[in-house]
TORDO-179994 format. One record per atom (N, C-alpha, C): x, y, z. Coordinates in steps of 0.2 Angstrom, whole numbers, plus 5000, padded with zeros to 4 digits. Layout:
// TORDO-179994
XYZ
...
// end
This chain:
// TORDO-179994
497850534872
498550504872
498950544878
499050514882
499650534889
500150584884
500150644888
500950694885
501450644886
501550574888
502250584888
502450514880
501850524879
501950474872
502050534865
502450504860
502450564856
502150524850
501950564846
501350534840
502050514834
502550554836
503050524831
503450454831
503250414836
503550364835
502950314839
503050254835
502650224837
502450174842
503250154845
503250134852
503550144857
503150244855
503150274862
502350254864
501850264859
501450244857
500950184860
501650144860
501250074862
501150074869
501750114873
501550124879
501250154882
500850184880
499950214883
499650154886
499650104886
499150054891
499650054896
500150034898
500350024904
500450124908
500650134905
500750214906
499850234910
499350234907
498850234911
498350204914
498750134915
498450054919
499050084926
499650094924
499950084933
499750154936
499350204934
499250274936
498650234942
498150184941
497750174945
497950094949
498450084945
498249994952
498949994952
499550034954
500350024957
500050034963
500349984966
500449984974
500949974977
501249934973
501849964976
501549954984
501049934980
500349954983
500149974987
500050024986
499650054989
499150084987
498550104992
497950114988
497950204991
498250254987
498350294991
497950354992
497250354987
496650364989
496250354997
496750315002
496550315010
496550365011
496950425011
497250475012
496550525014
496350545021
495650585022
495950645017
495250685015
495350745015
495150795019
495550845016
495750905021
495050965019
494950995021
494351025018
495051115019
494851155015
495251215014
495651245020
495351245025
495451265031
496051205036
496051175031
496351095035
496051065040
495451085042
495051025044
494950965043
494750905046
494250855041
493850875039
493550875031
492850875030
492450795032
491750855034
491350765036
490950785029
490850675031
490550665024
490050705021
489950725014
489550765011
488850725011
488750675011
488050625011
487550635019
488150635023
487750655031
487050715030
486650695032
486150755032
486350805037
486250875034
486450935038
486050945045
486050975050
485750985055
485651055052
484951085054
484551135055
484851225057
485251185064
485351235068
485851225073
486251255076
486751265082
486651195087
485851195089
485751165094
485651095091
485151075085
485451025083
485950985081
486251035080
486951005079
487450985084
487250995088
487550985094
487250925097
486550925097
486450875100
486350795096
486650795089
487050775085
487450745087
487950765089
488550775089
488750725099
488350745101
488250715110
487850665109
487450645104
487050575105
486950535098
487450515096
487350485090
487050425086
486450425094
486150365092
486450285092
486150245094
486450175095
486450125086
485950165081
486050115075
485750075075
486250035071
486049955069
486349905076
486549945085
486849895088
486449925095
486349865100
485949865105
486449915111
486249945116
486549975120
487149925122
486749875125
487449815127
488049815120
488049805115
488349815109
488949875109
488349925108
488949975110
489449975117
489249955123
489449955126
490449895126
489949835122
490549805120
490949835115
490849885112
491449925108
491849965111
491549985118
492050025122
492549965124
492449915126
492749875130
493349845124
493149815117
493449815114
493949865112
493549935113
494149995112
495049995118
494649985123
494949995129
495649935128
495149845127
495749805128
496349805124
495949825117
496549845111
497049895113
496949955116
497350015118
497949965125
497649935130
498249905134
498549835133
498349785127
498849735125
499049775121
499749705122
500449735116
500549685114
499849635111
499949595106
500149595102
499949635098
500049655090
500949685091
500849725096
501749745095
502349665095
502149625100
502649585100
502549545095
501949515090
501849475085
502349525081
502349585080
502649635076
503349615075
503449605081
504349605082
504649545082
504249475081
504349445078
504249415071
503949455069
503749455061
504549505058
504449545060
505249615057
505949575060
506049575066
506649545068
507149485067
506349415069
506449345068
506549325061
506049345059
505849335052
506149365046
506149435046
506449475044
506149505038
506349515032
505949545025
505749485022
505049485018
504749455017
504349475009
504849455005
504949464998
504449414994
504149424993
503549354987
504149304986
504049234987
504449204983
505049184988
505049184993
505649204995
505449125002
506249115005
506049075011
505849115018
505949175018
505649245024
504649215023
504549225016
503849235016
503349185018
504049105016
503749065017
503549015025
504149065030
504149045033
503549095040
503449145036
502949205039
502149165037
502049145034
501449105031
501449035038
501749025037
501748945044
501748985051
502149065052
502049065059
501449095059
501149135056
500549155055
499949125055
499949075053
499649015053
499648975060
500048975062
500148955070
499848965074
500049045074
499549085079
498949095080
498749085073
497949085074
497749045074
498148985073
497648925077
497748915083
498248945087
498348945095
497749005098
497749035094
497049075096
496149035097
496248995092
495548925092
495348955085
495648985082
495048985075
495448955070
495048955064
494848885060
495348925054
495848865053
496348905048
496648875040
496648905036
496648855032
497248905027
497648875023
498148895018
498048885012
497748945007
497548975001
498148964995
498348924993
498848934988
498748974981
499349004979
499249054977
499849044973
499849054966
500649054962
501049144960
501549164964
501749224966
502449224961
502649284960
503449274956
503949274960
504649254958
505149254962
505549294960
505549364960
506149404961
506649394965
507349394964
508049394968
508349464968
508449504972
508949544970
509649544968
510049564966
510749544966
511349594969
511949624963
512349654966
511949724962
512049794966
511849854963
512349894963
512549924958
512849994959
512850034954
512950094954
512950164952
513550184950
513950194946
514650274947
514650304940
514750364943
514950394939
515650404935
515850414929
516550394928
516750454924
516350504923
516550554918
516150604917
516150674919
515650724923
516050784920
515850854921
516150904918
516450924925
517150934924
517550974931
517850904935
517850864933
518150794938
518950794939
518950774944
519650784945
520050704940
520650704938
520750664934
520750614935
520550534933
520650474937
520150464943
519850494943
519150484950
518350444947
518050424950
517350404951
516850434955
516450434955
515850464962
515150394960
515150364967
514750334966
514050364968
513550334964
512850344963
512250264968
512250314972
511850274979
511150254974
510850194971
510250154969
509950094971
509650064971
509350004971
508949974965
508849934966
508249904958
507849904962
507449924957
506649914956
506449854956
505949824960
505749774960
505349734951
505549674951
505549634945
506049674940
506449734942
506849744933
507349694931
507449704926
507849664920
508549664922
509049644921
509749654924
510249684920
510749704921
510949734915
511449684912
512049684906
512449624908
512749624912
513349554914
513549554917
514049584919
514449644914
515049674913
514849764915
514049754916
513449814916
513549854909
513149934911
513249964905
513450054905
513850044902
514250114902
513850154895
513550214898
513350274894
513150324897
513050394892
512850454896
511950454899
512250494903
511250484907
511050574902
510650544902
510050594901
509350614906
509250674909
509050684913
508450724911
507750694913
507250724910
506750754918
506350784920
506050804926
505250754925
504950754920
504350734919
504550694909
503650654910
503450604903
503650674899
503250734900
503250784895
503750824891
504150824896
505050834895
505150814889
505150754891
505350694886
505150684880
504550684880
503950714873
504450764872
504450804872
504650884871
505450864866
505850824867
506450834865
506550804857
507050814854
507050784848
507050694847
506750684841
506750614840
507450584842
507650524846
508050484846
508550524854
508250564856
508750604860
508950544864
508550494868
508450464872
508950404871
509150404864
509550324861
509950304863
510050254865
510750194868
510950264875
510450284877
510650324885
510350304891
510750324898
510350304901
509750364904
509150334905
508850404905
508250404914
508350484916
508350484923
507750504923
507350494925
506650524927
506650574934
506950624935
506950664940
506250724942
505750674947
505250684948
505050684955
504950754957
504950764965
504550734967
504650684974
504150674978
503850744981
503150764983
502750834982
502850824992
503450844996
503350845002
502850885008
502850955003
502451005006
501650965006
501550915001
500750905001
500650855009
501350815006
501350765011
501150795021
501650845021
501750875025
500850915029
500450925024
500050955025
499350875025
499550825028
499050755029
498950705023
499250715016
499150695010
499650665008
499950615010
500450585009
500350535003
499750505003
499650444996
499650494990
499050574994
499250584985
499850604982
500250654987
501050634984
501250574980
501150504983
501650484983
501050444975
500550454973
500150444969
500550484963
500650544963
500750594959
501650564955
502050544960
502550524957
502750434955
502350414959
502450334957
502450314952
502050364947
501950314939
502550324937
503150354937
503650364934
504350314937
504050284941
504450214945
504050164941
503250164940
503150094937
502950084930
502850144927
502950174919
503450174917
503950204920
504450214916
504950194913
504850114914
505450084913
505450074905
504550054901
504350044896
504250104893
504150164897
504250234893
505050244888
505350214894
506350244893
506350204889
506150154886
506250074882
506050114875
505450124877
505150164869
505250234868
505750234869
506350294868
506850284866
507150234867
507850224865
508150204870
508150194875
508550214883
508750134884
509450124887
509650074889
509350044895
509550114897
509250084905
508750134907
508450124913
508050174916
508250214925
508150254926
508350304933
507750324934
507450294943
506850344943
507150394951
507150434951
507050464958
506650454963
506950434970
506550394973
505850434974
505450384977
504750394978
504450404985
504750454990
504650454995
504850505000
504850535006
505050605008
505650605010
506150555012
506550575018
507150575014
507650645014
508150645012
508850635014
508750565016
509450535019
509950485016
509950495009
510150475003
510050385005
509450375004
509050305007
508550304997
508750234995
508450244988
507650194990
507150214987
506650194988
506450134982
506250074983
506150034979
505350024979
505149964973
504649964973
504649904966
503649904965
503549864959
503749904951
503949884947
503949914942
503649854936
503149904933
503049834924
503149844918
503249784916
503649804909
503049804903
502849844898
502549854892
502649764890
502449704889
502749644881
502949674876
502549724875
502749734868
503349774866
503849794872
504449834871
505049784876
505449824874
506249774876
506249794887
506449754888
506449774897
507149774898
507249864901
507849874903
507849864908
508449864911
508549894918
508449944922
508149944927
507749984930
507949994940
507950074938
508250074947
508050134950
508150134956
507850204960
508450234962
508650294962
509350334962
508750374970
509350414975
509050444980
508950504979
508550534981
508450624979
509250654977
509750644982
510350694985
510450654974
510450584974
510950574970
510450594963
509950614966
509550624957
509850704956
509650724963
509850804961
510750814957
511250774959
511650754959
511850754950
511550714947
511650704941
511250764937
510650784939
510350834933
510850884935
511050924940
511450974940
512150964936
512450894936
513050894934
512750894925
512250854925
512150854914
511950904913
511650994916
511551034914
512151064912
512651024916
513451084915
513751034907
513550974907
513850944900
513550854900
514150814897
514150754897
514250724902
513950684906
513850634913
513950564908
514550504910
514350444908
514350404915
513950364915
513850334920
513950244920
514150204924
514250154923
513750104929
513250064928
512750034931
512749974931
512749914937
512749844935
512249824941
511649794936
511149774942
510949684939
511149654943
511149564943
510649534945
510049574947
509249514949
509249454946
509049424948
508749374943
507849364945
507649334939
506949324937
506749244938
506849224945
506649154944
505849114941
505649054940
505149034940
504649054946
504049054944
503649064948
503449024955
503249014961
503048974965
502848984967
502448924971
501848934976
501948944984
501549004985
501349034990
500749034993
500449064999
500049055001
499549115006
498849145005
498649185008
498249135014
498649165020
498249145027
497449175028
497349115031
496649135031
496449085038
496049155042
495849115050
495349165052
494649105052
493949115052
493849115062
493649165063
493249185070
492349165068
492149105070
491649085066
490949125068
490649155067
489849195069
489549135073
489149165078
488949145082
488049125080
487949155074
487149155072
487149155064
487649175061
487749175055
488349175051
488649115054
489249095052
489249095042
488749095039
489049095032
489049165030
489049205036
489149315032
489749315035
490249345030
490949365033
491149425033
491449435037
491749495036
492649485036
492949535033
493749535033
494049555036
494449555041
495049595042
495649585039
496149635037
496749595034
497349635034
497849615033
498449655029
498949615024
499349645021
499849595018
500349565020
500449505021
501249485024
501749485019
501949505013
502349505011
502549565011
503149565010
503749645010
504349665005
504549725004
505149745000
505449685005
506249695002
506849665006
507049715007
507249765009
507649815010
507749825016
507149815019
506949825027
506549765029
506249785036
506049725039
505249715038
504949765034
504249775034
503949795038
504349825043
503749835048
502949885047
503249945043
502749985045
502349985034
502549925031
502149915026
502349815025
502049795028
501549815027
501249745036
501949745040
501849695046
501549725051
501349795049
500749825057
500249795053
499949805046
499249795045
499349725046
499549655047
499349605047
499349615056
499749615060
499849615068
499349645073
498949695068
498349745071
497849685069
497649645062
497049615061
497249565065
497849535065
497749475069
497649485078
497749565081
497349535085
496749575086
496449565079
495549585081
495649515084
495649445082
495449365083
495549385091
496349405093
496349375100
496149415104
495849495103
495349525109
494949495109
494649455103
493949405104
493749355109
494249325108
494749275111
494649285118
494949345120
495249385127
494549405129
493949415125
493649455129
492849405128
492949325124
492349295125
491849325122
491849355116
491549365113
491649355106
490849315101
490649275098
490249315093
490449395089
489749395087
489449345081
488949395080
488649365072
488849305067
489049375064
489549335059
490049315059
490349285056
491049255053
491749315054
491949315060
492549385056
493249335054
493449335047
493949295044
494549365042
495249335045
495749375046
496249345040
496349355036
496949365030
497449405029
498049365029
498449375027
498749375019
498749415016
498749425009
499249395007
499649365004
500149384999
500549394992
500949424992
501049484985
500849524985
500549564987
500249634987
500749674983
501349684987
501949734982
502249714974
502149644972
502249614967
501649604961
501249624964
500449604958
499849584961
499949564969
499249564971
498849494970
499449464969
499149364966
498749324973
498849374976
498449314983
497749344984
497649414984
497049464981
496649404976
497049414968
496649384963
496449324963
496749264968
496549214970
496149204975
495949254980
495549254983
494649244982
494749314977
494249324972
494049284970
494349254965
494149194961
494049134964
494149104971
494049054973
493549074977
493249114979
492649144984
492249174981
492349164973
491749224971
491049204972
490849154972
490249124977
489949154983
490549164986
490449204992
490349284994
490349284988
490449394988
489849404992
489349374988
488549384991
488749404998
488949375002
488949345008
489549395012
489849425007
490249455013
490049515014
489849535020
489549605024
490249655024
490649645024
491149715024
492049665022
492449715023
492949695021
493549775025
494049735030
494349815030
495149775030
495649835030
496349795027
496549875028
497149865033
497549925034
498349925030
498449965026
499149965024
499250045021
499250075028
499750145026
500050155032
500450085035
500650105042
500250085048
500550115056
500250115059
500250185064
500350255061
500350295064
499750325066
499450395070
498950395074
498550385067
497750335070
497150335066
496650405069
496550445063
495950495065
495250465065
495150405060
494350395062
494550325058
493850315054
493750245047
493650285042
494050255038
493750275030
493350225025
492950245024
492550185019
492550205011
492550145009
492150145003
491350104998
491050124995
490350104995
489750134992
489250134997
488650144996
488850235002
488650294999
488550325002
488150345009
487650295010
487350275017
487850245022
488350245020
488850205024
489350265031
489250325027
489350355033
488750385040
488250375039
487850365044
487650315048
487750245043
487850215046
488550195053
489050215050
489650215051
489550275061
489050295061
489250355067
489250335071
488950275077
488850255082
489650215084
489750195076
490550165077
490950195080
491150275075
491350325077
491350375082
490850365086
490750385092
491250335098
491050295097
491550235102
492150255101
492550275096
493250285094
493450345097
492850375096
493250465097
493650485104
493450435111
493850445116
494750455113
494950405111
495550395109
495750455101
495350495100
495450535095
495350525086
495050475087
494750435082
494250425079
493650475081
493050495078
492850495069
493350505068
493150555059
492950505055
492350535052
492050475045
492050525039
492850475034
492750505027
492650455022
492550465017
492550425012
493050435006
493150385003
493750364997
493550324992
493650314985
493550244982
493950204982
494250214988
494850154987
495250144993
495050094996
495350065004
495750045004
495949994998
496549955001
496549904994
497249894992
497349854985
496949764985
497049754993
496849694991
496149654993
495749734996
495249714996
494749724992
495149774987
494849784978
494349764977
494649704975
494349634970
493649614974
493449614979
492749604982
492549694985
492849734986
492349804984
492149824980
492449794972
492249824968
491749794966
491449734970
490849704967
490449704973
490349764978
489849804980
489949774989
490349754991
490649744999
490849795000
490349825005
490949875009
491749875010
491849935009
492649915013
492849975016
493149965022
493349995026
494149995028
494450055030
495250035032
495250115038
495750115044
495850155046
496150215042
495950285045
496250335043
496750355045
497450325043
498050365044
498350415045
498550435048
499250505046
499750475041
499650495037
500150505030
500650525029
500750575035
501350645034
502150595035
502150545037
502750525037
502950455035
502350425033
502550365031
503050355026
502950385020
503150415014
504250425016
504150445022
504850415023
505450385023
504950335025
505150265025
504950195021
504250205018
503950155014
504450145009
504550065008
504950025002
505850045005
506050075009
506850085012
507150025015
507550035017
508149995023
507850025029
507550065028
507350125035
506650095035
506250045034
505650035037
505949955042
505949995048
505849925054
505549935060
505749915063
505349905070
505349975071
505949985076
505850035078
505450105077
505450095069
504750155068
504250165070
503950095074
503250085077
503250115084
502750175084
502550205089
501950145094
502150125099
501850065102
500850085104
500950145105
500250195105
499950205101
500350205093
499850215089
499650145086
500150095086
499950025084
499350015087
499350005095
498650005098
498050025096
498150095094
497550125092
497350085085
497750085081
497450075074
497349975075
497349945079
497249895082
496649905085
496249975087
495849975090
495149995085
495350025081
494950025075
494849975071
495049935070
495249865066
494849845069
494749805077
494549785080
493749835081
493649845085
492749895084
492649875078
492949915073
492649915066
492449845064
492749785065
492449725062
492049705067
492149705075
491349685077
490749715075
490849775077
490349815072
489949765067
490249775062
490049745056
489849685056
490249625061
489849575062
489349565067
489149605069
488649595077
488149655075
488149665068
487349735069
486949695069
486249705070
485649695069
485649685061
485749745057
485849765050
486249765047
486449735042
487149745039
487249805037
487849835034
487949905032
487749905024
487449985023
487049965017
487849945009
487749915004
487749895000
487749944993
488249954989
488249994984
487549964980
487250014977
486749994974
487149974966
487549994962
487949954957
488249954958
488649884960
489449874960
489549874954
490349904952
490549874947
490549824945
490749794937
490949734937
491349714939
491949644940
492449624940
492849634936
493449654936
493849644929
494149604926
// end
């Protein structure tokens, strides 16, 4: 049983299924296992499956000739040329800019999302490939009005408020209309909570004040941070519920202390009541636990979403058709749907603007390989992932057939190398790739079990999958803010990881071989 359920009550109890189902599929999504690791020294470790070179010299001469593979010299040759034109358009930038500026946030459900599907759609048929619109039934959350104050604090001057900087949580519950006045309760972690007497929690509002871990982030490992405090954004709600707690407060989820509150998905238990739920900002978490350790804090909280009927949406989908083996696919993708807070640039409208121009350096540079490279645009991703699940399901015929799958969404800051997940043969297959890259600084091959949320649902049933290696260290800044927009794109590194997107799918589609194949995929869930 998770520490943070107490055996004394029974629907703390109940929520142990969701308490350790959002520890692995919150995305919020993100799959934040992309995150290379650091070997003790802070290096990259390379893959542990590579077989060892002998000696000095071989190793070196490893390392200077990494052999051609599964692709003809002419082959490699076109992945430098692929590398090269990705790094000088600024494709993928101005599709960017009209995705965040024109278009704006791109909320599931929403006229933004719907209107992002049609231009997306557009362009990749002004490109010549073959396009077609996946419908897909998504939720329609609204936001509404939000606010925080304080109304009664130890040491207040008489007749004053202090407002409390928050946001909801994506999907929470609203409070009434008149909101709700009560004391907060301030717990640091589930265990805290466990810890305290029965009912402490009752008709209160209760704060989850839960560091985001900035030193880890700060040292390349930003998913795992943000892995470590997430569940208390998408748990919590049903945890404070099966507690007693009116509402819920989580501490935002992310690095940058600019009192910017971070949102995201949050789910609720069925089996417990669905409060209100919101993300307060670090300044203002610290805010509130310092003032409840001096005494009584009441706060007053009014969050108006609303929870419309569901509706249909649509995951884009535009086939680069193979020139010899048009029925083997490979994926490129990211998600086009976004928080509202911001403009999505850098969660998740790099990863769609980088695969969309794998199609147009193809395009640009008249080349046709193999296979099929099909570029998807997801969406939902940050709401449940419903264009993923339908994906699946409408193509599961097709699994057989698909040779790889890659999908960037941790940004688009500098890429060190690819990250795969798979069959461990997959990093020596992976090195003549990585060799093409490394000019640009982008050589490194690591492995993860988890690439990316929406290419899940066909990795886990033994498709390769691949995604670039990110820098971490800053994303976490900005992800889920009013602070992710354009601007944050470094126009150098967009290109780069546009240039790993691009390699990495040719690749895949023009080997001789395909890339080896988990010997047991999981099942599907």
């Amino acid at each position: 049983m998770p520490p943070c359920l107490s055996p004394r009550n029974s629907s703390l109890r109940s929520a142990t299924f969701i308490t350790l189902v959002v520890i692995g599929s919150l995305s919020g999504g993100l799959s934040y296992a992309q995150t290379p690791k650091l070997a003790p020294n802070g290096a990259n470790s390379p893959p542990a499956e590579m077989p060892a070179a002998t000696g000095p010299a071989q190793r070196m001469a490893r390392f200077l000739d990494p052999g051609s593979g599964a692709w003809s010299p002419a082959q490699i040759a076109a992945m430098s040329r692929i590398r090269d034109a990705a790094l000088a358009d600024p494709y993928a930038l101005i599709e960017l800019r009209h995705l965040t500026d024109n278009i704006g946030p791109r909320l599931s459900g929403s006229p933004q999302a719907a209107q992002a599907v049609e231009y997306v759609a557009a362009e990749m048929r002004a490109l010549g490939a073959t396009v077609s619109l996946e419908k897909t039934s998504v939720p329609h959350w609204v936001r509404g009005e939000e606010t925080g104050t304080l109304v009664a604090w130890p040491g207040m001057a008489p007749a004053t408020t202090q407002k409390i900087v928050l946001t909801a949580l994506g999907g929470s519950a609203a409070t009434p209309p008149a909101g709700i006045t009560a004391p907060v309760l301030v717990v640091p972690t589930f265990e805290a909570l466990k810890a305290l007497p029965a009912g402490a929690a009752k008709g209160k509002i209760l704060l989850f004040n839960h560091s985001f871990d900035k030193q880890l982030a700060a040292q390349g490992h930003g998913g795992e941070a943000y892995g470590a405090a997430v569940v208390y954004r998408g748990a919590g709600p049903s945890v404070a519920a099966a507690a007693g707690a009116v509402a819920m407060l989580v501490r935002s989820v992310g690095g940058a202390d600019y009192r910017l509150p971070h949102t995201g998905a949050t789910f609720y238990d069925p089996s417990l009541p669905k409060i209100p739920a919101a993300a307060v900002t670090a300044e203002d978490a610290d805010l509130l636990a310092n003032l409840a350790e001096q005494g009584t804090v009441q706060m007053h909280l009014l969050l108006t979403p609303q929870t419309l009927p569901r509706v249909d949406s649509y995951n884009v989908i535009a086939d680069w058709p193979g020139a010899t083996h048009p029925d083997e696919i490979v994926i490129v993708s990211g998600h086009l749907d976004s928080w509202d807070l911001g403009t999505g640039a850098i969660d998740d409208g790099a990863g769609v603007v980088v695969s969309m121009q794998v199609l147009h350096l193809l395009r640009e540079l008249a080349i046709h390989p193999a296979r099929t490279i099909r570029f998807v645009a997801w969406m939902d991703e940050e709401s449940g992932s419903d264009g993923a699940k339908t994906y699946a399901e409408e193509h599961a015929a097709e699994i057989p057939k698909h040779i790889g799958a890659l999908e960037s969404d941790l940004g688009s800051d500098h890429p060190i190398g690819i990250t795969y997940a798979g069959a461990p043969a997959l990093g020596e297959w992976l090195r003549p790739v990585a060799h093409a890259l490394a000019p640009m600084g982008a050589g490194v091959i690591s492995s993860a079990g988890d690439v990316g949320s929406d290419i899940e649902s066909v990795v886990s049933r033994g498709v390769p999958g691949f995604t670039p290696s990110q820098d971490s260290r800053y994303y976490f800044n900005y992800h889920h803010t009013a602070a992710d927009t354009f601007d944050k794109i470094d126009p150098r590194h967009l290109a780069e990881n546009a240039a790993v997107m691009a390699v990495t799918a040719y690749a895949l589609a023009d080997a001789a071989t395909p890339p080896p194949r988990a010997t047991a995929p999981e099942s599907p869930p």
